[in-house]
C-alpha positions in Angstrom: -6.3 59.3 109.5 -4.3 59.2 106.4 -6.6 57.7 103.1 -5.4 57.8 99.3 -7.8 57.8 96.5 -6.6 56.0 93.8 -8.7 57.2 91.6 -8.8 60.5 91.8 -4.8 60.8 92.4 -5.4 62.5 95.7 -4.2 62.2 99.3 -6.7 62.5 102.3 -5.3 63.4 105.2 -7.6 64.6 108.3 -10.2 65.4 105.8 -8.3 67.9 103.5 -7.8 66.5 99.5 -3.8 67.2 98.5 -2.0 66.1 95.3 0.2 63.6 95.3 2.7 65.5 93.0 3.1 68.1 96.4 4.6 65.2 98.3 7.3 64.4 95.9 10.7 65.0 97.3 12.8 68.4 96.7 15.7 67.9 94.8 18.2 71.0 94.7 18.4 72.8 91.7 21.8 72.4 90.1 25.0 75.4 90.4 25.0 78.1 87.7 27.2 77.8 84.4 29.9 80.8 84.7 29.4 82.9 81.8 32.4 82.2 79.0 34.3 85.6 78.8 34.3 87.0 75.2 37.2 86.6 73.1 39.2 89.6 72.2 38.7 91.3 68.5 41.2 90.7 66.2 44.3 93.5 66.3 45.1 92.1 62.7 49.0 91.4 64.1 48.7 87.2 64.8 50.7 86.3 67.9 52.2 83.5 66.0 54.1 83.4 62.9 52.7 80.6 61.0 56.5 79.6 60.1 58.1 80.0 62.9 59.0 83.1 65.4 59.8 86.1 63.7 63.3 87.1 63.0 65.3 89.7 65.6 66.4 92.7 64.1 70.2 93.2 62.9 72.3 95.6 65.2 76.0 96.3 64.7 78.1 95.4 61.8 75.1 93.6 60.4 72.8 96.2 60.0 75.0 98.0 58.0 74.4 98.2 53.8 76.8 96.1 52.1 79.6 99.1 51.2 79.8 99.9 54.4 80.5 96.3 55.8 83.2 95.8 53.3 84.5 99.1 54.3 84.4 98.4 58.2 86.1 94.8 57.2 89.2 97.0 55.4 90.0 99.4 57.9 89.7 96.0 60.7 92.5 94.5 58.0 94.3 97.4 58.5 94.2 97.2 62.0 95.2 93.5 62.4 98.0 93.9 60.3 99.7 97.2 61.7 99.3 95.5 64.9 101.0 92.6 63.4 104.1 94.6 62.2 104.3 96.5 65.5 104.3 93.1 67.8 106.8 91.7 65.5 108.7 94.8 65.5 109.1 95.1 69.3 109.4 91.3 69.9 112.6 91.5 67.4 113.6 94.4 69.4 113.5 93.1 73.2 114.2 89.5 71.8 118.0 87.9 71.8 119.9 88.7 68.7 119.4 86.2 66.0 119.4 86.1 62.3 116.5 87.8 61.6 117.2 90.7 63.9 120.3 91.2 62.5 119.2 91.3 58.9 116.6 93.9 59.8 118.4 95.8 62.8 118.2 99.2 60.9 114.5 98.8 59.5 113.9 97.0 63.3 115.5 100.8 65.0 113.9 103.2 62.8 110.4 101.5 63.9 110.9 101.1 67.6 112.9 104.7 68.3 112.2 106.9 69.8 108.0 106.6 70.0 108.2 102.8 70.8 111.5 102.6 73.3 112.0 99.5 75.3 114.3 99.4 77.9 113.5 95.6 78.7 114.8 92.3 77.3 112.4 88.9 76.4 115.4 87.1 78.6 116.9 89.3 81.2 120.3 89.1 81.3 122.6 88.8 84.9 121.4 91.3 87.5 123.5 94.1 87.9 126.3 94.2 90.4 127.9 97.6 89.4 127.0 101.3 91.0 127.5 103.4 88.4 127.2 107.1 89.3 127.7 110.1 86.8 130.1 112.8 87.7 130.2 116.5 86.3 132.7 119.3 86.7 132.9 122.8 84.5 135.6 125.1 83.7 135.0 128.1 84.5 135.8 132.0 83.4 135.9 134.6 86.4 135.0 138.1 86.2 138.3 139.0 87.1 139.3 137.0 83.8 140.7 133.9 85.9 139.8 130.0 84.4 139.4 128.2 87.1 137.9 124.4 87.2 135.4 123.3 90.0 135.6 120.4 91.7 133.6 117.1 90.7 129.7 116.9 91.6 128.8 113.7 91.5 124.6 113.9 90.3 124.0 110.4 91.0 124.7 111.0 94.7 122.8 113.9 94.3 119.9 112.3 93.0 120.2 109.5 95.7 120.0 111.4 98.7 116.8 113.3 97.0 114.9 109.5 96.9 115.9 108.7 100.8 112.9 109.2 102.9 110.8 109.9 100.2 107.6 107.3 99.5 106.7 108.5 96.0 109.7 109.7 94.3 109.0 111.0 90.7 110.9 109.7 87.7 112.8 112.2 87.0 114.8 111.8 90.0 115.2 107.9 89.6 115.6 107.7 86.0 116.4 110.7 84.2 120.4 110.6 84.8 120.7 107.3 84.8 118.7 107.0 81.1 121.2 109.7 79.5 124.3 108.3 80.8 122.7 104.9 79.3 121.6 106.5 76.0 125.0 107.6 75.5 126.8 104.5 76.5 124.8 102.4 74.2 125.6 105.0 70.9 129.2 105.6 71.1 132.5 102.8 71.4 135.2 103.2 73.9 136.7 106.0 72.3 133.9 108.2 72.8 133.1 107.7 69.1 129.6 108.0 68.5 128.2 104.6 66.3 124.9 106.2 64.8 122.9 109.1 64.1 121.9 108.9 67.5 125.2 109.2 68.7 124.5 113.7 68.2 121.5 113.0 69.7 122.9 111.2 73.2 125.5 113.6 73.4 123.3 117.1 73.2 121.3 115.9 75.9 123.5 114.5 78.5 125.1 117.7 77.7 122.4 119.8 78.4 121.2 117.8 81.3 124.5 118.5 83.5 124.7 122.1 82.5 121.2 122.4 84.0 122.3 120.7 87.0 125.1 122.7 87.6 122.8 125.9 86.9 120.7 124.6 89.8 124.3 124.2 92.3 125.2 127.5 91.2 128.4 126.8 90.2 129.8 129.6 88.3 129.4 132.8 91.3 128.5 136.0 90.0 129.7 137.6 86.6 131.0 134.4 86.4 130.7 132.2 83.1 130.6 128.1 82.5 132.6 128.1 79.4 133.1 124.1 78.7 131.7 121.3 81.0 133.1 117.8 81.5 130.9 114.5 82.7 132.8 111.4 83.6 131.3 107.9 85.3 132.9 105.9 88.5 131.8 102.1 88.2 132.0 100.1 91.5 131.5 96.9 92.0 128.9 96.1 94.7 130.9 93.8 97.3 129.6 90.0 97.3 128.1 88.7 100.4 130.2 87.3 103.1 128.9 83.7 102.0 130.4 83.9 98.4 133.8 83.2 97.2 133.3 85.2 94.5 136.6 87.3 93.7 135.9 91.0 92.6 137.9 93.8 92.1 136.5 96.7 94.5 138.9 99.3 93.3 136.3 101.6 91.5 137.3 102.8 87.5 136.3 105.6 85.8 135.2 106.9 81.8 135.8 110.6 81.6 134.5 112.3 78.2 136.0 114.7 76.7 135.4 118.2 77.5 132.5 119.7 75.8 132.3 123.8 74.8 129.6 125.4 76.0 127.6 127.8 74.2 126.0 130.6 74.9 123.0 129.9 74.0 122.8 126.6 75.8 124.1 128.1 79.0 120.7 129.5 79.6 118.5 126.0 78.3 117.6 123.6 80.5 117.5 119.8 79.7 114.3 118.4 77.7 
């Protein structure tokens, strides 16, 4: 049986004395407190600057000293303006004729040719409805100290029949014949007169572009000798379609040049 002493503070209980403070409830003890980490020593270099982030470092121009920015900014000045003169130039050149070009046509030529050659307009003019092929022929001394005179080759045939069938033909073969005969319509009149300095020019090598052609035919047998050439052109118009009336001559004309010496010296040259 269960007695309490009050005033000795203890609990009886089937004869054995116990203090009261051993029947006070347990109360669990409370978690522990993680450890706080230590902070990191100083490295002297503060993360932030107290005025703001610091500044990136220069690259390019920038970092350069002074002199050399202002002479990076001079040779760009340059630059811009030779570009400039060289798009104005070329514009004047492929551009309708108007006053400006015709002021300047000399100063306008002597910058475009020959480095800077167009062969294109701003404004293309009508398509062209003419075949224009370039003919050759040669007269000829004989080793039996006959002249005789070949017939007529005609190159531009030749050159044609070279680009059928063939999926990558060079330049050389579309181009070359057809740019001489060009070059030296455009630099002489009607009377075969050439109208500039390039006039010489035109006429050496469309000269010494059919000689080379008529090297490669074999024209002149052996002991044989090419001693002048002529070149001449056959312009036909190509026929309209059957849904135009469109009235055309189809009767073909022809330019023959004069005949041209050949020299000794170029008979063995081929063309540039």
């Amino acid at each position: 049986m269960d007695q309490r002493d009050g005033q000795s503070g203890l609990h009886q209980q089937d004869g054995r004395d116990l203090p009261l403070a051993s029947l006070a409830p347990v109360l669990p003890l409370a978690p522990p407190v993680p450890p706080i980490p230590p902070s990191p020593p100083p490295t002297g270099h503060p993360t932030e600057h107290p005025l703001g982030p610091p500044a990136e470092p220069r690259t390019g121009v920038a970092a350069l000293s002074l002199r050399y920015r202002i002479g990076v900014a001079l040779a760009l000045a340059v630059v811009a303006v030779a570009v400039s003169v060289h798009t104005g130039m070329v514009f004047l050149h492929i551009a309708p004729s108007n006053t400006v070009s015709k002021k300047h046509n000399e100063a306008i030529e002597n910058w475009v040719y020959p480095e800077f050659e167009q062969n294109w307009k701003l404004f293309a003019p009508n398509p062209l409805q003419q075949n224009v092929a370039v003919q050759v022929r040669a007269e000829i001394s004989t080793a039996g100290g006959e002249i005789r005179t070949s017939r007529w080759y005609d190159l531009s045939a030749q050159d044609g029949r070279a680009i059928d069938g063939n999926l990558l033909p060079s330049h050389t073969q579309q181009n070359q014949l057809r740019r001489a005969w060009d070059f030296y319509a455009a630099t002489h009149d009607s009377a075969n007169r050439p109208s500039g300095l390039r006039g010489a020019l035109s006429e050496k090598y469309l000269r010494r572009l059919v000689e080379q052609r008529l090297d490669r035919v074999d024209v002149a047998g052996p002991g044989d000798v090419v001693d002048r050439v002529q070149v001449r052109s056959r312009t036909s118009n190509v026929r309209p379609p059957e849904w135009s009336d469109e009235q055309i001559p189809l009767k073909p004309s022809y330019r023959a040049l004069p005949w041209w010496s050949v020299t000794r010296d170029e008979a063995g040259e081929g063309a540039p």
